[in-house]
C-alpha positions as CSV (number, residue, x, y, z in Angstrom):
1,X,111.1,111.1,99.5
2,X,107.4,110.8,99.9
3,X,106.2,108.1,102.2
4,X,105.2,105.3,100.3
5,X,108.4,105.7,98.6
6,X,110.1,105.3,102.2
7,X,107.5,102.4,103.7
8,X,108.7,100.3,100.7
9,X,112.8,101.1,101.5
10,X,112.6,101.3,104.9
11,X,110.6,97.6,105.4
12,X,112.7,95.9,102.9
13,X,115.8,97.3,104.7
14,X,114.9,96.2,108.0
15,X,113.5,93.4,107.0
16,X,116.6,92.3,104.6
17,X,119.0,93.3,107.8
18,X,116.9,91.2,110.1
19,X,118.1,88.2,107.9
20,X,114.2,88.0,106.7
21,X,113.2,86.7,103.1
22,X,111.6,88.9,101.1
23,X,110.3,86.1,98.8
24,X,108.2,84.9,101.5
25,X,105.2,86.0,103.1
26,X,105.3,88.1,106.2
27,X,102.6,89.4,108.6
28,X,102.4,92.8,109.1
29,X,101.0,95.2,111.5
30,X,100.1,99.1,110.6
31,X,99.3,101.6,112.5
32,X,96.5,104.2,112.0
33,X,95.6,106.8,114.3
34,X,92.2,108.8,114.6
35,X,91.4,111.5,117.4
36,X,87.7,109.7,117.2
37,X,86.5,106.4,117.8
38,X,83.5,106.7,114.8
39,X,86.3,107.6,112.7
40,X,88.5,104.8,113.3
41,X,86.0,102.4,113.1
42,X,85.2,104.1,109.5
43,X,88.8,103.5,108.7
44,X,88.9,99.9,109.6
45,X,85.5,99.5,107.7
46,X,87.2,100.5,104.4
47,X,89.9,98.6,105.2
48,X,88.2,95.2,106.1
49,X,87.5,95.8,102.2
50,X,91.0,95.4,100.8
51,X,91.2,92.2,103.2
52,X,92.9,94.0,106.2
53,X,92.0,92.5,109.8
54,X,91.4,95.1,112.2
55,X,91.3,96.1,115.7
56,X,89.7,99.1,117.3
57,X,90.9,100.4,120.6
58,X,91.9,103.6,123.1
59,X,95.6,105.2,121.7
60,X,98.3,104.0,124.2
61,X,99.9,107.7,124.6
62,X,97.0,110.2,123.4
63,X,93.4,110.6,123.3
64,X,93.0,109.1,120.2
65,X,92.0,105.8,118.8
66,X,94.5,103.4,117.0
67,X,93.2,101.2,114.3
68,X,95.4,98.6,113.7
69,X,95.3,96.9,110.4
70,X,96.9,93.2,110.1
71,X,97.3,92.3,106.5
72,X,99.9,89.4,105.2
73,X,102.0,90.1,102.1
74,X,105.2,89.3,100.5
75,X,107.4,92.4,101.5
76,X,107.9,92.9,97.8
77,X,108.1,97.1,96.7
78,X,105.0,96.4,94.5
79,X,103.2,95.2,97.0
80,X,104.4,97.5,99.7
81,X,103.4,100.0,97.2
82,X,99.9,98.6,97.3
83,X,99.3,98.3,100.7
84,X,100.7,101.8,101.7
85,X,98.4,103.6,99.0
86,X,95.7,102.4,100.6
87,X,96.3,102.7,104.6
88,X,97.9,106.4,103.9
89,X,94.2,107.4,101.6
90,X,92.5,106.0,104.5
91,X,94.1,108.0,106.8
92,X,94.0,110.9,104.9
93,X,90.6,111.4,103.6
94,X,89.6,110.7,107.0
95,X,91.8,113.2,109.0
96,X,94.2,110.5,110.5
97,X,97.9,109.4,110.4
98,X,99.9,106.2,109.3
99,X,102.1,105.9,111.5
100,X,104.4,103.0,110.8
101,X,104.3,99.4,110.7
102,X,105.6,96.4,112.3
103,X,106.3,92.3,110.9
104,X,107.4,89.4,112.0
105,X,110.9,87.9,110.5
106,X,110.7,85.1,107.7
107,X,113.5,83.5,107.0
């Protein structure tokens, strides 16, 4: 299973078994990680463009930068899809890693 295949089932299944509605939207938090900071704040300028908000700052358990893109969105597998094509290209073309996500619960 490739991993926007698996962002889409794994949200929607910890959502759904957090009692959450997926009908509704949901604020999300994704994490992107960049051993530079130039190249995180290159990240977080392509993704100020698809309507992300972003922070910038020092990687809690590395050397690295985190770029932490905010976005809200109905937890839907379309847009899940949508989202995830475009934080996982960002990361890759620019030498990074998605690495996972966090929301709030909806109900």
């Amino acid at each position: 299973m490739d991993i926007l295949s698996s962002l889409s089932e794994e949200v929607t299944t910890d959502l759904t078994k957090h009692g959450a509605d997926l009908s509704k939207q949901h604020d999300f938090d994704f994490y992107l990680y960049f051993g530079e900071r130039g190249i995180a704040k290159k990240a977080a300028s392509e993704l100020e463009k698809a309507k992300f908000l972003l922070e910038i700052k020092p990687a809690s358990d590395s050397n690295g930068w985190l770029c932490l893109a905010k976005r809200s969105v109905v937890p839907n597998p379309e847009n899940l899809n949508l989202v995830g094509n475009i934080l996982v290209a960002v990361a890759e073309n620019l030498g990074g890693e998605f690495d996972g996500w966090e929301s709030n619960i909806i109900r």
